[in-house]
Each structure stands twice: as C-alpha cells, then as structure tokens.
C-alpha positions as CSV (number, residue, x, y, z in Angstrom):
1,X,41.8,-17.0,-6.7
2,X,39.5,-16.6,-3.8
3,X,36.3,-17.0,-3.4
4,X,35.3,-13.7,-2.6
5,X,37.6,-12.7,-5.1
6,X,35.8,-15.3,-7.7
7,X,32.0,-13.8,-6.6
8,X,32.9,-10.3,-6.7
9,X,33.8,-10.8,-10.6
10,X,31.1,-13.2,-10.8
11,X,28.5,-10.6,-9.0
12,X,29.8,-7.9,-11.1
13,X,29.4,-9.6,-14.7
14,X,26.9,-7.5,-17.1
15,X,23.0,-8.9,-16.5
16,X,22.4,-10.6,-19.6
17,X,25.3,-12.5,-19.4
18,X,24.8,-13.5,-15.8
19,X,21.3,-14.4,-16.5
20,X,21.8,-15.9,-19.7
21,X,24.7,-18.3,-18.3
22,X,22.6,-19.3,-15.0
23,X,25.5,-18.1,-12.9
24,X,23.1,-18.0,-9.9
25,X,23.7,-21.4,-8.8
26,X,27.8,-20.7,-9.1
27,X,27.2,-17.7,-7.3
28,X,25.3,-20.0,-4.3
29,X,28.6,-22.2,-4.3
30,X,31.1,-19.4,-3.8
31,X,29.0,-17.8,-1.1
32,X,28.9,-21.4,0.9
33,X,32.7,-21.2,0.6
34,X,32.9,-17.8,2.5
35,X,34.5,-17.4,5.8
36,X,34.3,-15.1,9.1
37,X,38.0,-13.9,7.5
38,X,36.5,-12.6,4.9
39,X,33.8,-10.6,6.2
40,X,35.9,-7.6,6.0
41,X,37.1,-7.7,2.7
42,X,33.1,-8.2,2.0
43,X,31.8,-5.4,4.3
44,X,34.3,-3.1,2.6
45,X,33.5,-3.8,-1.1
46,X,29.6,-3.7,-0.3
47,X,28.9,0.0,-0.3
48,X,31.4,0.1,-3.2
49,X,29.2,-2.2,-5.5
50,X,25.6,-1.7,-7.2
51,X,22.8,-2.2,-5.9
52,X,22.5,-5.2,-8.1
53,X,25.6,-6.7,-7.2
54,X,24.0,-6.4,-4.0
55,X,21.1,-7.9,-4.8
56,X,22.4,-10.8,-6.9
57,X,24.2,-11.5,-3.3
58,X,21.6,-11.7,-1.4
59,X,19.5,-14.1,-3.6
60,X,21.9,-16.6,-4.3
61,X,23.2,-16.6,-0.7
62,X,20.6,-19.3,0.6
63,X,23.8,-21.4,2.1
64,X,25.8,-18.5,3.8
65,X,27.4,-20.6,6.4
66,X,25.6,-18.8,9.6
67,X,28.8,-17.1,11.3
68,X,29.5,-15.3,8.5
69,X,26.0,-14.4,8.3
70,X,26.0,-13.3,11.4
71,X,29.0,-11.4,11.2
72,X,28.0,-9.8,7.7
73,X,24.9,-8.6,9.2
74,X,26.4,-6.9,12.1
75,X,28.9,-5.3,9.6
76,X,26.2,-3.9,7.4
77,X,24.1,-2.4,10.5
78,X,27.4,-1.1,10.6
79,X,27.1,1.4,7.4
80,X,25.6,4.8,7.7
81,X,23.7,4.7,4.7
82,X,21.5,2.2,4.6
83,X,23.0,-0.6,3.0
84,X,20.9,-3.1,0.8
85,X,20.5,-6.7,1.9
86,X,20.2,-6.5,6.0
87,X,16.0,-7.5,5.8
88,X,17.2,-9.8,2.6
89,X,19.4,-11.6,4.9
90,X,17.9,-11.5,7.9
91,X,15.3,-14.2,6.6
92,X,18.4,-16.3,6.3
93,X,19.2,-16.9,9.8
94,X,16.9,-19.5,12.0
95,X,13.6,-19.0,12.9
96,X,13.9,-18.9,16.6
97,X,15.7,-15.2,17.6
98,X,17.9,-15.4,20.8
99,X,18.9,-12.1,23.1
100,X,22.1,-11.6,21.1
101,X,23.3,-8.4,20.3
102,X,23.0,-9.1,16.9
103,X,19.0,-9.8,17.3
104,X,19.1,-6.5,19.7
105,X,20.4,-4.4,16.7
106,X,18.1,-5.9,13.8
107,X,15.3,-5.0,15.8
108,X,16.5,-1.8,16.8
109,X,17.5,-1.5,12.5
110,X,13.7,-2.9,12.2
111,X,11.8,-0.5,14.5
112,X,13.9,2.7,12.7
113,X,13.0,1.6,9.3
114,X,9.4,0.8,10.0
115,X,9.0,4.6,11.4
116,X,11.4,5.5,8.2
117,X,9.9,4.3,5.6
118,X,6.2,2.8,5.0
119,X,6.8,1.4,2.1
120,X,8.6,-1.3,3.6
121,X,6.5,-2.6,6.3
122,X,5.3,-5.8,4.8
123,X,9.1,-6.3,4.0
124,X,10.1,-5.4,7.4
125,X,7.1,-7.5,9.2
126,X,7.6,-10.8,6.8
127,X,11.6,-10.6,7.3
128,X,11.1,-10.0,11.0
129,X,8.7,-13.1,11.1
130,X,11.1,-15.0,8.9
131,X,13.8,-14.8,11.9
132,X,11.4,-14.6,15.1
133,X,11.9,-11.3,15.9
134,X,8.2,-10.5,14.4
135,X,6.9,-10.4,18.2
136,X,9.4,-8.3,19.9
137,X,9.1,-5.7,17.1
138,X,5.0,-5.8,17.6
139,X,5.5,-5.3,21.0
140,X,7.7,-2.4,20.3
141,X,5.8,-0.6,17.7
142,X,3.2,-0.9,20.2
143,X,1.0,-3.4,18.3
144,X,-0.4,-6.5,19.7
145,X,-1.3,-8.1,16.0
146,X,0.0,-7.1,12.6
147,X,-3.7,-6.3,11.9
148,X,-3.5,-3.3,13.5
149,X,-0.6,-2.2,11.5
150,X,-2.6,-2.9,8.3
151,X,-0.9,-5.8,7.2
C-alpha cells in the first residue's frame, strides 16, 4: 500500500479513534514518505476530503519533504474554492522567501485574503512572517509596520 494511500485512511479514521490511538505521530511518518509523484493524487483527493482530514494534514505535516511542499502549495492555489491548509503550510517552508513564482502567488493568495476576509489577518500576517514574505505583503497592503494594521 502507498503511503498516500496509508494517510488518506489514516486521515480519514473517526476522531476519537485517531485521537485516542495518537495516530498523529504515524500520520508525520507517512507524510515524510511523500513524493513530487504524488502530489497529484494528493491535490485531487484534497477538495474531496473534510475539512478535518484537511486539517489533521496540515498538523502532522511538520516533515513534508520541501518539493513536495512546494509543489502541494502551488496545487492548492490552484483550487477555486479556497482550499484549507495553504497559510497552514506556508509556515512550513524556510524563513527566508525567494522571487519564485511560488512566493509571487502566496503573496498574491495573501494580499486577496487579507482584503477578503478580516478575520484572518493575524493568521495571514503570522504565516506570512513565518515564511518571509511578511515585508513584501506590508509593502503591498501599503503598511510600513503591522501596527498600523492593528496587529
């Protein structure tokens, strides 16, 4: 069985048994085994799965090898509606943004969603920071500290 195979089922299991069994740590190991090949097999059963599938995912994936990272998050800005999980995993790639397309389009996903939806701004600025895109989205909201945003 594959692994993507293995942490769908093991994403999927009801909550009490997933959280009663400590499956979070399993669920770590199976997303470290993940590949670029299966990115679309991933990006395809996301939109398909709940929200706490999702989320499960996103927690446990603090050793997502970094192309596939990079490739899942390019997938997901991908989805019309707005997926769960690109802010999540944004704070897992390094702290020092580069002039990729990929940085391009999570600030361009970041500056949308800030105008979108309020609620989210401290999530938005801290994942932002997290990845060190925090200045070039300041720059522009048209901010030249966080302050002024309120946060």
């Amino acid at each position: 069985m594959s692994a993507l195979h293995e942490l769908d089922e093991l994403l999927g299991l009801d909550g009490d048994e997933y959280d009663r069994l400590d499956l979070f740590q399993e669920a770590d190991e199976l997303i470290e085994q993940l590949r670029t090949a299966d990115v679309p097999a991933l990006l395809a059963l996301w939109p398909q799965r709940s929200l706490c599938w999702q989320q499960r995912f996103t927690q446990a994936s603090s050793n997502i090898d970094g192309a596939v990272l990079h490739a899942l998050l390019a997938g997901l800005l991908q989805i019309q509606e707005r997926p769960h999980g690109v802010f999540e995993l944004m704070s897992r790639l390094p702290p020092v943004a580069d002039h990729s397309p990929l940085s391009d389009a999570l600030l361009d996903y970041a500056e949308q969603a800030w105008h979108a939806d309020p609620g989210r701004q401290r999530q938005i600025q801290i994942s932002c920071w997290s990845c060190g895109l925090s200045g070039r989205l300041l720059k522009r909201l048209g901010l030249s500290a966080w302050k002024e945003a309120g946060l």
